[in-house]
C-alpha positions in Angstrom: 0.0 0.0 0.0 1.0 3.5 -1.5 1.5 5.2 1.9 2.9 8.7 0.4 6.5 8.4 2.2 9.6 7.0 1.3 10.0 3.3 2.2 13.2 4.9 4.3 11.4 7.6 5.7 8.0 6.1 6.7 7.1 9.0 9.5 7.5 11.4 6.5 10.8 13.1 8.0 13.7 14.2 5.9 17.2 15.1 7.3 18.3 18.7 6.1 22.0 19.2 5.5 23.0 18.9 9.5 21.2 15.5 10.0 18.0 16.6 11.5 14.4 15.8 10.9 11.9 18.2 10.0 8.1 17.5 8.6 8.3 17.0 4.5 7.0 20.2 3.2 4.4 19.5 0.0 4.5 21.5 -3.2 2.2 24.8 -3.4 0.8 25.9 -6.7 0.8 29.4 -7.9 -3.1 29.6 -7.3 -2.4 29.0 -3.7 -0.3 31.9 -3.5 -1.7 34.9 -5.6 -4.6 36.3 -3.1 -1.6 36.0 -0.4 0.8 38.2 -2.4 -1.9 40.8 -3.2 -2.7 41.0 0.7 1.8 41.1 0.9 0.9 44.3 -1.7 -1.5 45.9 0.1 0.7 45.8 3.2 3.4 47.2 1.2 1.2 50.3 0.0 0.0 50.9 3.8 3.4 51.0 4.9 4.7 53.2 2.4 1.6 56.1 2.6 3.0 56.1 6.2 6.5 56.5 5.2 5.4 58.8 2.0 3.3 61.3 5.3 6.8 61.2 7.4 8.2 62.7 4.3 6.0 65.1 4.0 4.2 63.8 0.5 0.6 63.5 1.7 -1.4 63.3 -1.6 0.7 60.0 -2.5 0.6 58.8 1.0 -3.7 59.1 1.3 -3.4 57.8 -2.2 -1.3 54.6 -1.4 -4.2 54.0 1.8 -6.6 54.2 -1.1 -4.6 51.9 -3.3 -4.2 49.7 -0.4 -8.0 49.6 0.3 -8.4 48.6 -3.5 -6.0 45.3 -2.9 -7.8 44.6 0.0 -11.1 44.7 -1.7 -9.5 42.2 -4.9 -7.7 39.9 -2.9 -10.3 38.2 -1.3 -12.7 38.2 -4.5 -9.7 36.4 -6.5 -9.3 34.0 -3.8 -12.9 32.8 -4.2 -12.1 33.0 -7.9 -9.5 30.8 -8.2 -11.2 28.7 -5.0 -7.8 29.2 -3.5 -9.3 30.6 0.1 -7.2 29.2 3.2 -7.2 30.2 7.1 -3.9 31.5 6.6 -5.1 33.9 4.0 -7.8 34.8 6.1 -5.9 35.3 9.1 -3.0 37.4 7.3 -6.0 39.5 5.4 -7.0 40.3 8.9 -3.7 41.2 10.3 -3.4 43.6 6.6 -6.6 45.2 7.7 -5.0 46.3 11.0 -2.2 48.1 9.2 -3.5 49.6 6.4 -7.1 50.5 7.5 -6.1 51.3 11.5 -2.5 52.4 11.9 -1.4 53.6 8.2 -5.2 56.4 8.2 -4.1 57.5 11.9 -0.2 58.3 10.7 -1.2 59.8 7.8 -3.7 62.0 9.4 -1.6 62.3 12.5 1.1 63.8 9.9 -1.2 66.2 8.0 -3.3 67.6 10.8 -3.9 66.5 13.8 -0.3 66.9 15.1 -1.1 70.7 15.2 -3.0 69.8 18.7 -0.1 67.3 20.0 -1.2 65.0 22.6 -4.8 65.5 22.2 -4.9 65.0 18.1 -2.4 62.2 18.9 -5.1 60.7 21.6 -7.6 61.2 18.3 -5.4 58.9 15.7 -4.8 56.3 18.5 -8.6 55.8 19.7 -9.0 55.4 15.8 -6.3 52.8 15.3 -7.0 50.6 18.1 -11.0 50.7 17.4 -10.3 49.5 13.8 -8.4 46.8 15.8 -11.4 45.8 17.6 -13.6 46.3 15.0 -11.2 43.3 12.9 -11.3 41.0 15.6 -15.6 41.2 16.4 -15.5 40.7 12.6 -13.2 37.6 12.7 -15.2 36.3 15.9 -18.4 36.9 14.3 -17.8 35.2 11.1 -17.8 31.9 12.7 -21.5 32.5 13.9 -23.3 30.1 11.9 -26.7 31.0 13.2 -27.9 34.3 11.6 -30.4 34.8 9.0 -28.9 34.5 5.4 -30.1 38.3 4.6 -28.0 39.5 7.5 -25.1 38.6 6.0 -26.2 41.7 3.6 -24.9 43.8 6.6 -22.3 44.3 9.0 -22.7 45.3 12.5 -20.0 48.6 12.2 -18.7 50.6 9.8 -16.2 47.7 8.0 -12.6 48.9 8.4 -12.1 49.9 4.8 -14.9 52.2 5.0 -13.5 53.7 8.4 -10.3 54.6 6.9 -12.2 55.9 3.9 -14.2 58.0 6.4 -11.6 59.3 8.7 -9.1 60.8 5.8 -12.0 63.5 4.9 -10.4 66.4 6.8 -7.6 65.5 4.5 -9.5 65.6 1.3 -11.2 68.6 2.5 -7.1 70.3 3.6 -6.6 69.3 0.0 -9.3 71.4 -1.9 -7.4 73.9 -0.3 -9.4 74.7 3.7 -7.3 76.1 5.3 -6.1 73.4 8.1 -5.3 75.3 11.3 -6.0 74.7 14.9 -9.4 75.2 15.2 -9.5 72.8 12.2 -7.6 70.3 13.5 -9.7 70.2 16.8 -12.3 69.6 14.6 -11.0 66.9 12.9 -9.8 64.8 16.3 -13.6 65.1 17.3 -14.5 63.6 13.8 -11.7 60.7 14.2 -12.9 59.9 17.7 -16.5 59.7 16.1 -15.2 57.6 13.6 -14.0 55.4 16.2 -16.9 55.1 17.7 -18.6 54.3 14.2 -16.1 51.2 14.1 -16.9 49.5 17.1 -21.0 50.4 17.5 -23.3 48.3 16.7 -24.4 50.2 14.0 -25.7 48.1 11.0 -24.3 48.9 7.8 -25.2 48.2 4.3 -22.2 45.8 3.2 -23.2 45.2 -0.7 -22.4 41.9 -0.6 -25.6 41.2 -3.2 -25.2 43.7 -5.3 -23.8 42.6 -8.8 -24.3 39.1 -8.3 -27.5 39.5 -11.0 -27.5 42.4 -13.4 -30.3 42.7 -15.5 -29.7 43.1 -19.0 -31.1 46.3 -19.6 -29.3 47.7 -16.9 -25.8 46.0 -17.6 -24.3 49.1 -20.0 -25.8 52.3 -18.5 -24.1 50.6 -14.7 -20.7 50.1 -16.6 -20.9 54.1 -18.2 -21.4 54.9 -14.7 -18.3 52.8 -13.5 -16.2 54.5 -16.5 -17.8 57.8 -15.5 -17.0 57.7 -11.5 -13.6 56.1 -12.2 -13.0 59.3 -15.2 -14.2 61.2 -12.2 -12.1 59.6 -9.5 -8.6 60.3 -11.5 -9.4 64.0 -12.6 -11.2 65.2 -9.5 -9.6 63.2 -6.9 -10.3 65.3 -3.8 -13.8 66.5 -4.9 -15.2 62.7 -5.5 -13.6 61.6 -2.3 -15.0 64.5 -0.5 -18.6 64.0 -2.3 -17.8 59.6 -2.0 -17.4 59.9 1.8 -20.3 62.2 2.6 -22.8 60.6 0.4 -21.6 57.5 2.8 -21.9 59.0 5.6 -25.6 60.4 4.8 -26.1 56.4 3.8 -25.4 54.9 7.2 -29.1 55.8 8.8 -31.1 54.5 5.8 -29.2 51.3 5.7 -29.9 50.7 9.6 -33.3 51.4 8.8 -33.5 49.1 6.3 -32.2 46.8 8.5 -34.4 47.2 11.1 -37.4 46.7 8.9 -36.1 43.5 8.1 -35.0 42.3 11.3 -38.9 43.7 12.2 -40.4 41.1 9.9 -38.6 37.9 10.9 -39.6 38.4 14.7 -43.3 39.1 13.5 -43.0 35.9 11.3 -42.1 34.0 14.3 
């Protein structure tokens, strides 16, 4: 009987150049491995946005968080693509999330603004970075719930980290249409961080879009891709201004989508 070792090693143990054992370590295919690079990429642009605010660049840093929050966004969708999901991805996704959507938004906005209050605006970016912690790790902890309502997964309970890093960088957009960014300005903006915070870790449900674009209907499949073109045209000529518009058009989403919710979550107790 094939046993899958070596009729000299039958506990599967190979001796490395010094003469000891270590487990046998199996091939991995390229398929395996993209979704983890992209989440190594996204890491990569986090990092460098903070290095890129140290140095004083700021447009390139916000816009590596951005590019970082677009890798994030792909890697898991590829994964399911090539049906190459693992816990280890999951796990180091998570750990990603902590850098790029917690610690890399506070540096950056630490660096732009908020240093102009010291300790307090500093207070401001770390309330932000460790609630986007705790906001990954009640998402990690609740995705192994397996008994919630199929619609619910429709929402998550929190503004999702990538959306709170979105959300938090707005008194940068606004700095960047050209407000001028002085004290009174940035004791706005630590208030706004620390509400941001608070955003992260409430219970707050919040439209996730998970079901949108799974069906497209066929008249509606080319006026929804002019519109991608057209936001995306908009998004690389007007940066700052469709940021600025994207974030508060979120923002003035969040009550209608907890309504929505609780409309839902209305019906199911009065159908039991």
């Amino acid at each position: 009987m094939d046993t899958g070792f070596s009729p000299f090693d039958p506990n599967g143990l190979e001796r490395d150049e010094y003469g000891s054992r270590g487990p046998r370590l199996r091939d991995i295919s390229l398929r395996m491995m993209v979704p983890n690079i992209i989440t190594a990429l996204a890491i990569c642009a986090g990092l460098t946005g903070i290095r890129l605010a140290f140095e004083q660049r700021f447009e390139l840093a916000v816009a590596m968080v951005l590019v970082a929050a677009f890798l994030d966004a792909v890697d898991g969708r590829i994964a399911r693509l090539l049906k190459s999901t693992t816990k280890f991805g999951a796990q180091m996704d998570s750990l990603a999330d902590i850098v790029n959507f917690g610690v890399a938004p506070a540096l950056v906005l630490y660096a732009y603004l908020l240093d102009q209050v010291r300790s307090f605006g500093w207070i401001a970016a770390m309330i932000y970075a460790i609630a986007a912690g705790l906001r990954l790790a009640r998402f990690n902890v609740m995705e192994e719930r397996q008994n919630k309502a199929s619609w619910q997964s429709d929402y998550f309970l929190g503004i999702p980290a990538p959306g709170g890093a979105m959300l938090v960088l707005l008194p940068v957009y606004v700095g960047f249409l050209g407000i001028e960014t002085n004290t009174i300005f940035a004791y706005i903006a630590s208030f706004y961080t620390m509400l941001i915070a608070f955003l992260l870790v409430s219970r707050l449900p919040v439209y996730s879009g998970k079901s949108l674009g799974q069906r497209v209907r066929r008249d509606l499949v080319f006026p929804l891709m002019l519109a991608i073109v057209l936001y995306v045209a908009m998004l690389m000529t007007f940066t700052w201004e469709t940021m600025t518009a994207t974030t508060l058009l979120y923002l003035v989403s969040l009550p209608f989508g907890a309504r929505a919710w609780r409309k839902r979550y209305g019906r199911e107790q009065a159908g039991n």
